[in-house]
C-alpha positions as CSV (number, residue, x, y, z in Angstrom):
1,X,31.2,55.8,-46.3
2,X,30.7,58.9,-44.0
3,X,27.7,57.2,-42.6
4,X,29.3,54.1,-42.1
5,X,32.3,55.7,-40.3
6,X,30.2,57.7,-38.1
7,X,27.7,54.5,-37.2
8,X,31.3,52.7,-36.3
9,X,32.4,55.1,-34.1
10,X,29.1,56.4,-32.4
11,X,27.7,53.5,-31.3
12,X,28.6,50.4,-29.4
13,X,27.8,46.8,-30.0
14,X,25.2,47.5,-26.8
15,X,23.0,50.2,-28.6
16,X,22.4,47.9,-31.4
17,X,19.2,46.0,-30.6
18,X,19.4,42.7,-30.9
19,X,18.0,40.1,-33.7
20,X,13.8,39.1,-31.8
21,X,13.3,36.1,-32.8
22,X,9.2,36.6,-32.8
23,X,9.7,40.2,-34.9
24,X,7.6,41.1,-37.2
25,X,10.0,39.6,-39.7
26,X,9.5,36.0,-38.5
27,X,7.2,33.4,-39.5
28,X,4.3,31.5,-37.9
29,X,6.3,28.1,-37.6
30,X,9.5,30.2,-36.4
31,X,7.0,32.0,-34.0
32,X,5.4,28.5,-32.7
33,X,8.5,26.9,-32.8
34,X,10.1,29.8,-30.9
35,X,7.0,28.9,-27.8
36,X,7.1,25.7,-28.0
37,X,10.8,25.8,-26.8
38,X,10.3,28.3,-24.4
39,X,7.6,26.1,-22.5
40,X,9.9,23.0,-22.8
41,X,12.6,25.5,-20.9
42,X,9.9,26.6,-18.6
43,X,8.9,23.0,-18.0
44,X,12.7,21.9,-17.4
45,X,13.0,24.2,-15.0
46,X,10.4,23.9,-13.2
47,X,11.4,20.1,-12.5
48,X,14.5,21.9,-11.7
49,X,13.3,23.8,-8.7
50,X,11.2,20.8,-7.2
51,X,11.6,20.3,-3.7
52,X,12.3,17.1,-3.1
53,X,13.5,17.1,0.7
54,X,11.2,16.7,4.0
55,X,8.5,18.9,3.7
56,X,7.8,21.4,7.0
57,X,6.2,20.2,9.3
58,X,3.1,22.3,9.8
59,X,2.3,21.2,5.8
60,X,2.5,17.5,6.9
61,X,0.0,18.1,9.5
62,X,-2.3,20.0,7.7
63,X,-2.0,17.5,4.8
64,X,-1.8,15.1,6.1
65,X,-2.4,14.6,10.1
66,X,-5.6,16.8,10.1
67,X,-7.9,15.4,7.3
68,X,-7.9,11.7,9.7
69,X,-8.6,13.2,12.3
70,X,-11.3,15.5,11.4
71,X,-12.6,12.6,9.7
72,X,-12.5,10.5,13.1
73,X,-13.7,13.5,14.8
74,X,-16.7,13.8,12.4
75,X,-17.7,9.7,13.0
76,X,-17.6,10.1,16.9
77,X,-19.6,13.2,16.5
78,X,-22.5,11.2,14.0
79,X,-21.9,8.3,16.1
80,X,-23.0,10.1,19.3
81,X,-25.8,12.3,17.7
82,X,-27.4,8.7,16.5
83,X,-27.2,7.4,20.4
84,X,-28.9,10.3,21.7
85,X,-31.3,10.2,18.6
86,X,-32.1,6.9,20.2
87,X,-32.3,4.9,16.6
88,X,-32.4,1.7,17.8
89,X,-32.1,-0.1,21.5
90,X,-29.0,0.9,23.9
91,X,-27.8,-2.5,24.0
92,X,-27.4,-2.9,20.5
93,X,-25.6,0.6,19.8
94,X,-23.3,1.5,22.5
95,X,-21.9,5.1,22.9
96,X,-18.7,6.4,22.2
97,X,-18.0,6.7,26.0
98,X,-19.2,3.3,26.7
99,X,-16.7,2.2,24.5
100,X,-13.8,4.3,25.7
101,X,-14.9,2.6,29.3
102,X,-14.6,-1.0,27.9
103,X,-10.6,0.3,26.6
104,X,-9.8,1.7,29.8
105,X,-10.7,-1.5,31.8
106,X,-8.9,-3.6,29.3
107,X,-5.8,-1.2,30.3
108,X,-6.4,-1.4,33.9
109,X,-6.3,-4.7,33.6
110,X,-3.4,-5.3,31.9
111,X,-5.0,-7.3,28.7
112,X,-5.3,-4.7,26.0
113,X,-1.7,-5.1,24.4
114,X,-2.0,-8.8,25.2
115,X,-4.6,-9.1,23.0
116,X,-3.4,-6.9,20.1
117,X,0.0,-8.8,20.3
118,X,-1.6,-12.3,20.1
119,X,-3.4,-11.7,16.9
120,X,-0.3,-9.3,15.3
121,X,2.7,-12.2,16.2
122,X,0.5,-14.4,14.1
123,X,-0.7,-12.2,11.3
124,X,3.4,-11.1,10.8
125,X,4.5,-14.4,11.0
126,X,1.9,-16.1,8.8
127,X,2.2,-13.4,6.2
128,X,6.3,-13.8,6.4
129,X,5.8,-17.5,5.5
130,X,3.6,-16.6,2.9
131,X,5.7,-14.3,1.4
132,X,8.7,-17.0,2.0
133,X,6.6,-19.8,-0.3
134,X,4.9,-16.9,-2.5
135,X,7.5,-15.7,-4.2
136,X,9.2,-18.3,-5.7
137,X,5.9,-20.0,-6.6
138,X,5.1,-16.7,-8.3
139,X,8.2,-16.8,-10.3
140,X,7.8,-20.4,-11.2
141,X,4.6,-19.5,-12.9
142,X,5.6,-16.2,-14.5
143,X,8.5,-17.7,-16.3
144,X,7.6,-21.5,-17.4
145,X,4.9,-21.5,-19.5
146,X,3.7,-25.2,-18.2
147,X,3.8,-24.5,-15.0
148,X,1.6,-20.9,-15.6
149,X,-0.8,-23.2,-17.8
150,X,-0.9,-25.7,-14.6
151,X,-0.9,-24.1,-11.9
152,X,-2.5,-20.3,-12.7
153,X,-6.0,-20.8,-13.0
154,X,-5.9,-22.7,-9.7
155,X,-4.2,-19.7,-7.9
156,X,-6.8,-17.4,-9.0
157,X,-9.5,-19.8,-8.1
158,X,-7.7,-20.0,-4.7
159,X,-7.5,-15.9,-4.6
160,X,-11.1,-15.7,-4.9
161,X,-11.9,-18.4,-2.2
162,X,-13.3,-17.2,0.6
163,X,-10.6,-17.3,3.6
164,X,-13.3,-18.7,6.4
165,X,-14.1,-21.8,4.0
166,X,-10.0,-23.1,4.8
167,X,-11.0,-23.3,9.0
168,X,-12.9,-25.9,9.1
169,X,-10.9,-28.2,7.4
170,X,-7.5,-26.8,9.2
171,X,-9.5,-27.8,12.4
172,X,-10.2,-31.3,11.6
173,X,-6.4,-31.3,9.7
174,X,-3.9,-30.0,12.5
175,X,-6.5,-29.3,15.7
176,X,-6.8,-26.7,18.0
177,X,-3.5,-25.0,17.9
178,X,-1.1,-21.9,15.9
179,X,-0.5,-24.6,13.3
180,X,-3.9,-24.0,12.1
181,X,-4.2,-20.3,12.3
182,X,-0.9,-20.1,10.2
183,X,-2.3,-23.1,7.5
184,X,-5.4,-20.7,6.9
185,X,-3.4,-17.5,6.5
186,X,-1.2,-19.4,4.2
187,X,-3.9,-20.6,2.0
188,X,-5.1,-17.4,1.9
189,X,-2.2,-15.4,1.2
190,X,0.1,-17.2,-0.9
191,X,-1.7,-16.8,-3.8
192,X,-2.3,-13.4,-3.5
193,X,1.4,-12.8,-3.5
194,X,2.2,-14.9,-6.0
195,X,-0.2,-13.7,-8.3
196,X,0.5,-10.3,-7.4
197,X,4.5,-11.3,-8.7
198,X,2.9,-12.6,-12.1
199,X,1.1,-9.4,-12.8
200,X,4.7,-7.2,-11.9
201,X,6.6,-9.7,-14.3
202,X,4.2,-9.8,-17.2
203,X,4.1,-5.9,-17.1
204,X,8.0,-6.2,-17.7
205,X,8.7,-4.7,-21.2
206,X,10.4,-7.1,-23.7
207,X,13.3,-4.6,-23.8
208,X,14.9,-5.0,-20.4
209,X,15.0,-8.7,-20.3
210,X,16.8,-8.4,-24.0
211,X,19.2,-5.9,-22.1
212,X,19.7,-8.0,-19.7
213,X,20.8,-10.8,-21.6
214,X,23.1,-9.0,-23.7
215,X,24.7,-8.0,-20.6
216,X,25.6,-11.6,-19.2
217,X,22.5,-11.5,-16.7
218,X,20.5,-14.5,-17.5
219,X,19.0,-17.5,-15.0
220,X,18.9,-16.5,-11.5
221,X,21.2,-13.6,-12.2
222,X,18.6,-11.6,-14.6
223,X,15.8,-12.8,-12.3
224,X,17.5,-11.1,-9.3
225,X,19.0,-8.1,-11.2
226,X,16.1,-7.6,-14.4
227,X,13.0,-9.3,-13.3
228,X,12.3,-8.7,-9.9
229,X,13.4,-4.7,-9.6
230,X,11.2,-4.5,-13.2
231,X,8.5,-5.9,-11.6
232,X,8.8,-4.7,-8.1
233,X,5.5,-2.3,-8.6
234,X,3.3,-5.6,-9.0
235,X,5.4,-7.6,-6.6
236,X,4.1,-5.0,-4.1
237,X,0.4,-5.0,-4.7
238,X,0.7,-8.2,-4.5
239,X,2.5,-7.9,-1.1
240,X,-0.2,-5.5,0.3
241,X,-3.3,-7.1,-0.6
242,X,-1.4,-10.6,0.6
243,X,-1.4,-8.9,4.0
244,X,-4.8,-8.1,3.8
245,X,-5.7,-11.8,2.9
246,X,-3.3,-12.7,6.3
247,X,-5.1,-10.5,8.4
248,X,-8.6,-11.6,7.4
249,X,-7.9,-15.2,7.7
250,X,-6.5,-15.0,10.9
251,X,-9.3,-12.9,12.0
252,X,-11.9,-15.5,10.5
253,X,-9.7,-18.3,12.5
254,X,-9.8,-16.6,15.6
255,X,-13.1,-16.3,16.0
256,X,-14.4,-19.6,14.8
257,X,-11.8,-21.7,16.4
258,X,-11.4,-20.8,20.1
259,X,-9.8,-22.7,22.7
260,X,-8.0,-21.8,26.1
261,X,-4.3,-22.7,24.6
262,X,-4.7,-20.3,21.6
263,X,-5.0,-17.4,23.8
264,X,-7.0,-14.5,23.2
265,X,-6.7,-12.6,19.9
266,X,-8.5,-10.1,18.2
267,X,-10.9,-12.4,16.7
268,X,-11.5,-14.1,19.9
269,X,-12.4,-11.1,21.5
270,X,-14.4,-10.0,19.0
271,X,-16.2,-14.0,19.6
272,X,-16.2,-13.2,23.2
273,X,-18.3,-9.9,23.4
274,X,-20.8,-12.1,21.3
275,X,-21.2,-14.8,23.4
276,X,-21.6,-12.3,26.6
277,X,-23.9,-10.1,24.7
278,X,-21.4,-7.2,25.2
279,X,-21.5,-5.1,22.3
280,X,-18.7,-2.4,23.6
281,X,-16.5,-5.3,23.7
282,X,-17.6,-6.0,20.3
283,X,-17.0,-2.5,18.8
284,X,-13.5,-2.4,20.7
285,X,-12.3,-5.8,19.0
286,X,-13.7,-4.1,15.4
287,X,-11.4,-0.7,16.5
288,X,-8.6,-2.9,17.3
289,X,-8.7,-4.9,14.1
290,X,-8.9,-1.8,12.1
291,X,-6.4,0.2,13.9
292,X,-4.1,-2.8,13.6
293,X,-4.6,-2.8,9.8
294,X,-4.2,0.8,9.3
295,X,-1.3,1.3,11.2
296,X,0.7,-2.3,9.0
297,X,-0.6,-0.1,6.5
298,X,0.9,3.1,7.2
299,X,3.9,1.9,9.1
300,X,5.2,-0.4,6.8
301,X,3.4,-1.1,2.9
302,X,2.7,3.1,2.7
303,X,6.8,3.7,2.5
304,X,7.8,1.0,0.6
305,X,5.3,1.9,-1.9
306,X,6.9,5.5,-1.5
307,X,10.2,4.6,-2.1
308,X,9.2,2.6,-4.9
309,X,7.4,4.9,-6.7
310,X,10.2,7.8,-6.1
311,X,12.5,6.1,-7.7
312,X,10.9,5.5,-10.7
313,X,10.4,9.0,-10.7
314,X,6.9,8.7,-10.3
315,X,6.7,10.5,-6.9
316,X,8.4,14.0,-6.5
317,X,6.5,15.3,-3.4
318,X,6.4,13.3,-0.4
């Protein structure tokens, strides 16, 4: 009793040591079950104390600025060392500089963005009507099962159809003129996208379309408010190799069919260097077309696909 007493009054509740769950008292599954819980904690917070704001800017540049252009860097160096290495005539493999001459008198002459323009108002306009006939054919063959049957194998038949073989044919169709350059990148772009949309619905799980119907949203309701967000991942693949398709076919277009009244594109630069036997022309109309793609790619497909995948909660780091 005496010991009890004096244990009551000479100590306070913060000299008793607390109860460890790991002592030597505790078993092995307490013990594992006590670590795994502390890594699930450590894991929470950890996804806790992501940043997901703007990174700073010196890490975007190093991340991401730098590695391009040290790679560009790196090609104009190798490009350069292979002129003076003399590997083949000078004719057929201009220098960097001879190049960079053949932009500047573009510029001077005020034809540079007139030629970029020509073949980009044509690529965004053909691949908007795509997308414009794309989609709903891509629905239609997602969700009816005749139609899929019908119609699907001849969409990826058309998908693997090299763009170039639709030109001739446009030519003898419509003529000389936009309407053909915007029939080939149709032909080969519409079923990119709408495949693309038929691969993002049939990766829908089962679950959300139930959902969906339980919650009133069925017809054109659950397609616009279930279906299409569900399937939005696919829906933009589709959308980004559809644009590639666009660009392609109006390149092979260009240069085959060339006429005064369709201007001068890309393509038909690219034609023209040819004909001339002007290969720094040529290698500016490739640069061009590539820069073009790149920068649809970067300006436009790269943040959608960012946004996408962010909120899904598949991207936590910009």
């Amino acid at each position: 009793m005496a010991s009890t007493e004096t244990t009551r009054k000479g100590t306070s509740p913060k000299d008793i040591p607390a109860e460890d769950s790991s002592s030597e008292g505790a078993s092995p599954e307490d013990a594992s079950r006590h670590g795994d819980m502390a890594g699930l904690e450590a894991g929470l917070d950890a996804l806790d104390t992501v940043q997901t704001g703007r990174p700073p800017l010196r890490q975007t540049l190093v991340q991401k600025v730098l590695p391009p252009v040290v790679a560009v860097a790196l090609v104009l160096v190798v490009w350069q060392v292979l002129v003076w290495a003399e590997v083949t005539d000078g004719y057929k493999l201009p220098s960097p500089g001879a190049v960079w001459g053949e932009v500047s008198d573009a510029w001077a002459q005020g034809t540079l963005l007139g030629y970029i323009w020509t073949s980009v108002s044509r690529g965004l306009l053909g691949f908007l009507l795509a997308l414009v006939i794309g989609t709903p054919l891509g629905l239609l063959v997602a969700r009816v099962k005749f139609v899929r049957a019908a119609i699907g194998p001849i969409l990826s038949g058309l998908q693997s159809l090299p763009s170039v073989a639709w030109v001739p044919p446009a030519v003898i169709w419509l003529g000389l003129n936009d309407s053909m350059m915007y029939a080939v990148i149709l032909l080969g772009a519409v079923p990119s996208i709408a495949n693309g949309l038929v691969s993002g619905v049939d990766q829908v799980p089962p679950l959300f379309l139930r959902a969906g119907r339980t919650l009133g949203a069925t017809g054109l309701r659950g397609t616009w408010h279930i279906v299409m967000p569900a399937a939005l991942p696919g829906y933009l693949a589709g959308l980004k190799q559809g644009w590639a398709f666009s660009w392609r076919s109006l390149m092979a277009a260009e240069i085959i069919a060339s006429s005064p009244d369709l201007g001068v594109g890309l393509g038909q630069l690219l034609e023209n260097g040819r004909t001339v036997g002007s290969m720094p022309m040529v290698f500016l109309a490739i640069f061009l077309i590539l820069i073009v793609g790149i920068a649809i790619d970067l300006l436009i497909f790269s943040p959608l696909e960012r946004r996408v995948l962010r909120g899904r909660g598949l991207l936590v780091k910009s």
